[in-house]
BAMI-789917 format. One record per residue (C-alpha): residue in one letter; chain; residue number from 1; x, y, z. Coordinates in steps of 0.5 Angstrom, whole numbers, plus 500, padded with zeros to 3 digits. Layout:
! BAMI-789917
PT  type  mol  seq    x    y    z
PT     A    A  NUM    X    Y    Z
...
//
This chain:
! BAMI-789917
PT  type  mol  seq    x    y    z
PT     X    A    1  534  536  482
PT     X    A    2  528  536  487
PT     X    A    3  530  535  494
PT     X    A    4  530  528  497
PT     X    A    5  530  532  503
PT     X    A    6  526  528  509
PT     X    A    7  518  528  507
PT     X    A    8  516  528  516
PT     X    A    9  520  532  520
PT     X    A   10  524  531  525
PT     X    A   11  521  531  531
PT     X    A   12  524  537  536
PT     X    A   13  524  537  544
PT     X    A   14  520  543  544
PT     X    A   15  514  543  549
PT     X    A   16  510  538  543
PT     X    A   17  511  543  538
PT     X    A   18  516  538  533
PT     X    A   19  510  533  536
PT     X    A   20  504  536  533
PT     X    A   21  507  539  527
PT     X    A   22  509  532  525
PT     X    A   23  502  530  526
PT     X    A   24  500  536  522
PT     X    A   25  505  534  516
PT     X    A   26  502  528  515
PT     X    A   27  495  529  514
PT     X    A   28  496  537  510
PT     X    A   29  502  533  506
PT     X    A   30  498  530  501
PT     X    A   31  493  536  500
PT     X    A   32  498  540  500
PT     X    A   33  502  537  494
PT     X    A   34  496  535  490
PT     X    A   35  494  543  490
PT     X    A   36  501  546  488
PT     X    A   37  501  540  483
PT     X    A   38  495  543  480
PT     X    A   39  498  549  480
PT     X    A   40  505  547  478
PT     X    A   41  504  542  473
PT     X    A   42  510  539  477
PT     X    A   43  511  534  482
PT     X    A   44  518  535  484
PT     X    A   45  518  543  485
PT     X    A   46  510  542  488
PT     X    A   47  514  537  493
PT     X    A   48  520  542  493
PT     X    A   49  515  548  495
PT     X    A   50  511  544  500
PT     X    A   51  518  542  504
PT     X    A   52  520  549  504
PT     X    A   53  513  551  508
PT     X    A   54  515  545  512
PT     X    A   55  521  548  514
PT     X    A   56  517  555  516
PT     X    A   57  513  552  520
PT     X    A   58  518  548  524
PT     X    A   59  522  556  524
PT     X    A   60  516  559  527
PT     X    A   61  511  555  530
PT     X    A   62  516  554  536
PT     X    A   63  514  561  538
PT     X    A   64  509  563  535
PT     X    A   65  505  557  536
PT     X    A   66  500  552  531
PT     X    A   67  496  557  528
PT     X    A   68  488  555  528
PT     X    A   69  489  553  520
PT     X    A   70  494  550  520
PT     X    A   71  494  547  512
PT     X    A   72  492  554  510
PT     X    A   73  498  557  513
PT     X    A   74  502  552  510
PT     X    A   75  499  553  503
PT     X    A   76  500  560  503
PT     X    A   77  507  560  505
PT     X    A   78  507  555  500
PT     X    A   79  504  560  494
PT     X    A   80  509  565  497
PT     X    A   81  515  561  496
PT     X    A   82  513  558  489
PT     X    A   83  512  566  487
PT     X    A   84  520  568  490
PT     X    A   85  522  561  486
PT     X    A   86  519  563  480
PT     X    A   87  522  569  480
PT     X    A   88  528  568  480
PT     X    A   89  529  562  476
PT     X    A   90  524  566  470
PT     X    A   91  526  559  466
PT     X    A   92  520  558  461
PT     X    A   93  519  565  462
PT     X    A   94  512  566  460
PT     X    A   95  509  560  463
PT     X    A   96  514  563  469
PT     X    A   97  510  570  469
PT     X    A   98  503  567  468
PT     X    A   99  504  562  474
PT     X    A  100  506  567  479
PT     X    A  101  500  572  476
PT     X    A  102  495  566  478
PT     X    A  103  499  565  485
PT     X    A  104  499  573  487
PT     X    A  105  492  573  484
PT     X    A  106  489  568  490
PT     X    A  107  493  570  495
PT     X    A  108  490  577  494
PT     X    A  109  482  574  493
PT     X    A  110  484  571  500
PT     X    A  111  487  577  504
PT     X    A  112  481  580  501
PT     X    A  113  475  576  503
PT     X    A  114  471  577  510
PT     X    A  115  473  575  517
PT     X    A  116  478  570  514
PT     X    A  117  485  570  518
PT     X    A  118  487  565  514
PT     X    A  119  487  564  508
PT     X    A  120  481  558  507
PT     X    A  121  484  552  504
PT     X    A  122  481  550  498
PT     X    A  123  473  546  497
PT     X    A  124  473  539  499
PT     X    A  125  470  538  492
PT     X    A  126  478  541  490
PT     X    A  127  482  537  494
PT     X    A  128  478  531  494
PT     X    A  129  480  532  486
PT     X    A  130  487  534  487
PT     X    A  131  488  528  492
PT     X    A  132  485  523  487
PT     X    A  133  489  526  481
PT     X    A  134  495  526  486
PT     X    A  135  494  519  486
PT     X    A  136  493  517  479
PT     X    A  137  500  520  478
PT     X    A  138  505  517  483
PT     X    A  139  502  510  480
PT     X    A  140  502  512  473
PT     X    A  141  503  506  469
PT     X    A  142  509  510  466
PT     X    A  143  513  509  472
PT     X    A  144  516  501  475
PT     X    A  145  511  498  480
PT     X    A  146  517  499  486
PT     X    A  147  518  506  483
PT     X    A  148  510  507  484
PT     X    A  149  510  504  490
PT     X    A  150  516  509  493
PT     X    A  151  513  515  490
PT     X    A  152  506  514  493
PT     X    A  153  508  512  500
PT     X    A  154  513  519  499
PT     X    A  155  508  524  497
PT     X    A  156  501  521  500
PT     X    A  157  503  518  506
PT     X    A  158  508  523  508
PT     X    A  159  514  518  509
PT     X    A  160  520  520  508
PT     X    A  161  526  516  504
PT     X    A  162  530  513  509
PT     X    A  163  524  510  512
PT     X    A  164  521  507  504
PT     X    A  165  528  506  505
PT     X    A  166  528  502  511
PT     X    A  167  521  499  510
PT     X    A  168  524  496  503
PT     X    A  169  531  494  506
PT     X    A  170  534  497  500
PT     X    A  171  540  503  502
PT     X    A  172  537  511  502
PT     X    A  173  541  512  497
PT     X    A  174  537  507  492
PT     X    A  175  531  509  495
PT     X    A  176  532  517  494
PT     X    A  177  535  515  487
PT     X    A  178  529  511  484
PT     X    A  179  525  517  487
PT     X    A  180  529  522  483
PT     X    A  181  528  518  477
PT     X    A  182  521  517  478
PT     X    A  183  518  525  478
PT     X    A  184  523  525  472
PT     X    A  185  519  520  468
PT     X    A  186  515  523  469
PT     X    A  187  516  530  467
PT     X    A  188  520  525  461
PT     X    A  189  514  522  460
PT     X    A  190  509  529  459
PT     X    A  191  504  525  464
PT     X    A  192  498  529  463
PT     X    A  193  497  533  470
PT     X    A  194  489  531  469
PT     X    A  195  485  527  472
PT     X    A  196  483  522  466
PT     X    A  197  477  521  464
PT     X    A  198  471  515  465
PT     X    A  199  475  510  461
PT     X    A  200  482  512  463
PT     X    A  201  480  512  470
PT     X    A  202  478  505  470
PT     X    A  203  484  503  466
PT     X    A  204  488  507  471
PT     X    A  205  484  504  477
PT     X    A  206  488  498  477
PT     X    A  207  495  501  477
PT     X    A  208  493  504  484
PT     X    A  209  490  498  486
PT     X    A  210  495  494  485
PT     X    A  211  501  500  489
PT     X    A  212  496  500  495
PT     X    A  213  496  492  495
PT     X    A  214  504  491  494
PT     X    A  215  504  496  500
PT     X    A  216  500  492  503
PT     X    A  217  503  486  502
PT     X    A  218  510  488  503
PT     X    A  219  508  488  510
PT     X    A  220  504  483  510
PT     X    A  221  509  477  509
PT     X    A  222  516  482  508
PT     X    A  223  520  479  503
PT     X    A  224  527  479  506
PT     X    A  225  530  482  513
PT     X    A  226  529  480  521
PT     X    A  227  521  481  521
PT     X    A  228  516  477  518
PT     X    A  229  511  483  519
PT     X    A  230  512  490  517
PT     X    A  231  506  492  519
PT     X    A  232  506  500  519
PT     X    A  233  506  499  511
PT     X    A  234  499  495  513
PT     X    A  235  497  501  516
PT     X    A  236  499  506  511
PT     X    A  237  496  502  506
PT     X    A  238  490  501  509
PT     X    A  239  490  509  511
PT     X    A  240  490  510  503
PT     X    A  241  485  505  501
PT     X    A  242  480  509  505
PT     X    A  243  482  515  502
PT     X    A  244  481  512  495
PT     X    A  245  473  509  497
PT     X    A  246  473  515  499
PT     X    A  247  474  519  493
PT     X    A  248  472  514  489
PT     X    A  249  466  511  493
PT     X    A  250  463  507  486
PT     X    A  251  468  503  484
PT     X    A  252  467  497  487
PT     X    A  253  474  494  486
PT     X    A  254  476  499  491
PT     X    A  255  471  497  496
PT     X    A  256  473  490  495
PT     X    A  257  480  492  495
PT     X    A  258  479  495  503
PT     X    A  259  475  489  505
PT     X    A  260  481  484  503
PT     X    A  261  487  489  506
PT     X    A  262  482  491  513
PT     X    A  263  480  482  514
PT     X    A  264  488  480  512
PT     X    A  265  491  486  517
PT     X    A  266  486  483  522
PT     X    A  267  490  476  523
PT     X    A  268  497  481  524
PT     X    A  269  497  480  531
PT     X    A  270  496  473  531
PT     X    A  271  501  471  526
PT     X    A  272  507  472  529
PT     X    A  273  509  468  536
PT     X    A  274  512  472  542
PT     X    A  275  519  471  539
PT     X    A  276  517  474  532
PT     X    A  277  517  467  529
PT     X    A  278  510  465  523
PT     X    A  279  504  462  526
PT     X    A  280  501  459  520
PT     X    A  281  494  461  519
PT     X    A  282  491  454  522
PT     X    A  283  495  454  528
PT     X    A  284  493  462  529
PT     X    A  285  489  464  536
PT     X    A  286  483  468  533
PT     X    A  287  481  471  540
PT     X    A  288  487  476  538
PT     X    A  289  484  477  531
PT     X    A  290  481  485  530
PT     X    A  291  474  485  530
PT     X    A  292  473  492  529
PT     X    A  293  477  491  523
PT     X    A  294  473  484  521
PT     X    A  295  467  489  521
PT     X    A  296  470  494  518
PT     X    A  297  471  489  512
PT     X    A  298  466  484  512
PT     X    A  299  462  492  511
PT     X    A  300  467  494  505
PT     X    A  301  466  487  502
PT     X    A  302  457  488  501
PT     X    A  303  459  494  499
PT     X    A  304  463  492  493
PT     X    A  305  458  486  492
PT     X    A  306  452  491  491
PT     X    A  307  456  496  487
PT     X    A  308  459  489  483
PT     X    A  309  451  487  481
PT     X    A  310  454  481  481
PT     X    A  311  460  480  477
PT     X    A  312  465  481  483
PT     X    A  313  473  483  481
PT     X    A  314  479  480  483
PT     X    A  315  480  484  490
PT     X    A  316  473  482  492
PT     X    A  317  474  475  490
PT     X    A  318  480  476  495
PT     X    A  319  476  478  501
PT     X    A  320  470  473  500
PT     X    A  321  476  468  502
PT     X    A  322  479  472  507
PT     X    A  323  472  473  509
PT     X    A  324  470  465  509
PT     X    A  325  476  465  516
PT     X    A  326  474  471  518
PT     X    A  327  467  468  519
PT     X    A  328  469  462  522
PT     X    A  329  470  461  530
PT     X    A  330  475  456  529
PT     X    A  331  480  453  524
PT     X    A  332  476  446  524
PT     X    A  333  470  450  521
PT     X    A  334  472  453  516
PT     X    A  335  468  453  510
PT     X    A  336  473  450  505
PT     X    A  337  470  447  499
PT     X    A  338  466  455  499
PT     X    A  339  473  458  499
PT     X    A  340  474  452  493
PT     X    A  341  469  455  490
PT     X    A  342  471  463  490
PT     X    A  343  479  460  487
PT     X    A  344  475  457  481
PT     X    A  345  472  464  480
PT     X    A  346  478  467  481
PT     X    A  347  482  463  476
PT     X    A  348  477  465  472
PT     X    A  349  477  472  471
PT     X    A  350  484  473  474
PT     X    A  351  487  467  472
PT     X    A  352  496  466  475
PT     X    A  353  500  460  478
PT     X    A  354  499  463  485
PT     X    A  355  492  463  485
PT     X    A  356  493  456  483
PT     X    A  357  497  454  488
PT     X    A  358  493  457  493
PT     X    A  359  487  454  490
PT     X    A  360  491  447  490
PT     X    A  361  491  449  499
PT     X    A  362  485  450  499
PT     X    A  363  482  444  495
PT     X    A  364  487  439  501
PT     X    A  365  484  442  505
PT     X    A  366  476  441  502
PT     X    A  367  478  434  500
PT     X    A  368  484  430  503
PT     X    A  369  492  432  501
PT     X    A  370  491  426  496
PT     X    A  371  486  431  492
PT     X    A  372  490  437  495
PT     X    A  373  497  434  492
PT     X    A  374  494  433  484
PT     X    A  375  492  440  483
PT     X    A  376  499  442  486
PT     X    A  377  503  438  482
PT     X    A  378  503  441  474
PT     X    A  379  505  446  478
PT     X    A  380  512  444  480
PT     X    A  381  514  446  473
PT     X    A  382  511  452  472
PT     X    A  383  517  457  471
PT     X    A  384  513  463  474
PT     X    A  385  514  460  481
PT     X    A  386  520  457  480
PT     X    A  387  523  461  485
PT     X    A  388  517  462  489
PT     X    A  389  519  459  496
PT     X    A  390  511  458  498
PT     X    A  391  510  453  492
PT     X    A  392  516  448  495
PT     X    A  393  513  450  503
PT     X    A  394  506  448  500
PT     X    A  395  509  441  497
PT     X    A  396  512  440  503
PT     X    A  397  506  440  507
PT     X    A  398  502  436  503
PT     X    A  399  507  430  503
PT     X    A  400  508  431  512
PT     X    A  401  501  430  511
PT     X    A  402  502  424  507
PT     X    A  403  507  421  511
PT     X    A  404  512  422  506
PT     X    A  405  516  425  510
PT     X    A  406  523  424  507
PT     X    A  407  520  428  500
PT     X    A  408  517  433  506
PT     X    A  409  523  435  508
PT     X    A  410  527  436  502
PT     X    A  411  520  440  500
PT     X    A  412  522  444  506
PT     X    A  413  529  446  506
PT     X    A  414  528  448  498
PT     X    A  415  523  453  500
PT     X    A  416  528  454  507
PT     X    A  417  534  456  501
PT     X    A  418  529  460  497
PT     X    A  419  526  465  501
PT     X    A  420  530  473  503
PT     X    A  421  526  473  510
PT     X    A  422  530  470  516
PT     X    A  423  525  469  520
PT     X    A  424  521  464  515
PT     X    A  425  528  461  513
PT     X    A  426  528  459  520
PT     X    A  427  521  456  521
PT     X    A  428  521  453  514
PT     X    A  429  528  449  517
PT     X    A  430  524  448  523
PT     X    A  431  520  444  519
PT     X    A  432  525  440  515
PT     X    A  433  527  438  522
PT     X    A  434  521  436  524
PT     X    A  435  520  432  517
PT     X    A  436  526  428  518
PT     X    A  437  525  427  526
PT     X    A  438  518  424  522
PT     X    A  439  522  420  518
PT     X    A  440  527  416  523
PT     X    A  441  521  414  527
//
């Protein structure tokens, strides 16, 4: 069975050297496992192998110091320990022995080359593939969108299971089972160890993309729990967007995705009070907005857009929202009926109830709560929201703008019931509160 062992080391007390060695896991992880999955043609023994030259490193580099490669030594220690492996399991024997003939093979080409004190580590071409391919693999399809999202944060962001853990409330135990489950689908599944071709690599795009915003997303707004943010989740899915415009720098989407994740992750600081209770978006300081995260997606977006030729997907329609506030100085300046504007192209080529609802906010805000209340009502029996506490929470604000203030409470205390997150079930009954003190006046 693959380890469920910690995918960051624990940091020791040892002059920096824990420090600097978890540092140096965090970027060669990801490379290091896509090479030995090419390799291999096994995500649970490629792990498996990169842990144990992990645990070398943490052994020796006390010592004998941090060596000058750093991810060469561990991919050669990497390749020894998978030789040993093979070894001594033989299983399937012949693919067993030509396996450990291409791994003592490399080694020896590499102890050969000139003035090499370490062996190199593969092309940037080699390893932008096999962190590519890499991805495709931890967001395949075959697997569920939460197994997705723990696989990916596990082998490319290098975060170990009881912090998935922790950043989905769900016990360790859990979270090391579905990752078991998730690379023996895999394994169940024969999921090609390939990068797919031009028509299956657009397919499979959406896959990734849709991982890396659930990421996203889950620290954004966090589901359940004591924190309304989680923002390391943000940064790691930000980090591995960038890594995926990177690698795949045509693509529009994935441009547009970025932009959407950098202009939403500028907002962080600002939406929650010092007492970690919500700011709603109008009520937020934009003087604590990251401008250097705005420029950075307000650049992804034009860069989307010249790709897209003029046919912007889901995530870019996304980002021109998000881009609309970001552009605005103040909250009374936003440029809502633009923003209507980009929810009708959304719901045209991505049409769901919740751009619907969030399209039924905007027009209250273009063109009155009256207007904003009659988009919004076909909604109340919409069964995909039935449970969805945003839907109740919208309703109520536009009846407190109404002066309905006896509906607007209900409203609020339905959204209060719904929702798992103890910081918005305390706002949204501050708002039932505020509601009902309306109504006795």
């Amino acid at each position: 069975m693959p380890s469920t062992s910690p995918s960051r080391p624990r940091t020791p007390h040892d002059d920096g050297i824990g420090a600097r060695v978890a540092a140096i896991w965090r970027i060669e992880a990801p490379k290091l496992i896509g090479a030995l999955v090419r390799m291999l043609r096994d995500v649970g023994l490629a792990e498996d192998l990169a842990q144990d030259a992990l645990v070398a490193a943490l052994e020796r580099w006390p010592s004998s110091g941090v060596p000058d490669n750093p991810g060469a030594w561990l991919m050669t220690t990497a390749k020894h320990r998978a030789i040993d492996r093979l070894r001594r399991e033989r299983l399937h024997h012949e693919q067993a022995a030509a396996l450990t003939l291409a791994l003592e093979t490399q080694l020896q080409d590499a102890q050969r080359a000139p003035d090499a004190g370490e062996p190199a580590l593969p092309t940037a071409d080699t390893m932008d593939d096999d962190l590519l391919r890499l991805m495709f693999i931890a967001c395949h399809p075959v697997l569920t969108p939460e197994a997705r999202a723990a696989l990916t944060l596990r082998l490319l962001g290098g975060l170990s299971t009881d912090e998935i853990a922790r950043a989905f409330l769900v016990p360790e135990a859990t979270m090391a089972q579905r990752i078991v489950r998730a690379k023996r689908t895999l394994g169940e599944a024969r999921v090609a160890f390939e990068l797919p071709d031009a028509a299956g690599l657009a397919a499979r795009l959406d896959s990734v993309l849709a991982v890396l915003y659930l990421i996203f997303n889950e620290g954004y707004a966090a589901t359940a729990g004591d924190d309304a943010l989680r923002p390391a989740l943000c940064d790691e899915a930000l980090r591995l967007g960038r890594i995926l415009a990177a690698l795949a720098p045509r693509a529009a989407e994935v441009h547009g995705l970025v932009a959407l994740m950098e202009l939403q992750a500028s907002r962080l600081r600002a939406r929650t009070a010092p007492d970690g209770a919500p700011i709603l978006l109008m009520d937020q300081d934009r003087r604590r907005w990251d401008r250097l995260l705005i420029g950075r997606g307000l650049a992804a977006l034009a860069m989307a857009d010249s790709l897209a030729g003029g046919q912007p997907g889901p995530y870019a329609l996304q980002a021109a929202i998000a881009a609309c506030h970001a552009r605005a100085p103040e909250a009374d300046r936003t440029d809502w009926a633009r923003i209507v504007q980009h929810y009708d192209a959304l719901l045209a080529s991505a049409p769901s109830p919740v751009v619907a609802l969030n399209r039924a906010v905007a027009v209250s805000m273009a063109h009155g709560p009256a207007a904003g209340l009659a988009a919004l009502t076909p909604l109340l029996a919409e069964p995909a929201l039935a449970g969805y506490p945003w839907l109740a929470s919208a309703h109520g604000d536009l009846l407190s703008r109404l002066g309905r203030h006896h509906e607007a409470q209900a409203a609020f205390e339905q959204a209060a019931m719904l929702t798992r997150n103890r910081r918005e079930q305390a706002f949204l009954r501050q708002r039932a509160q505020a509601s009902a003190a309306a109504a006795s006046r």
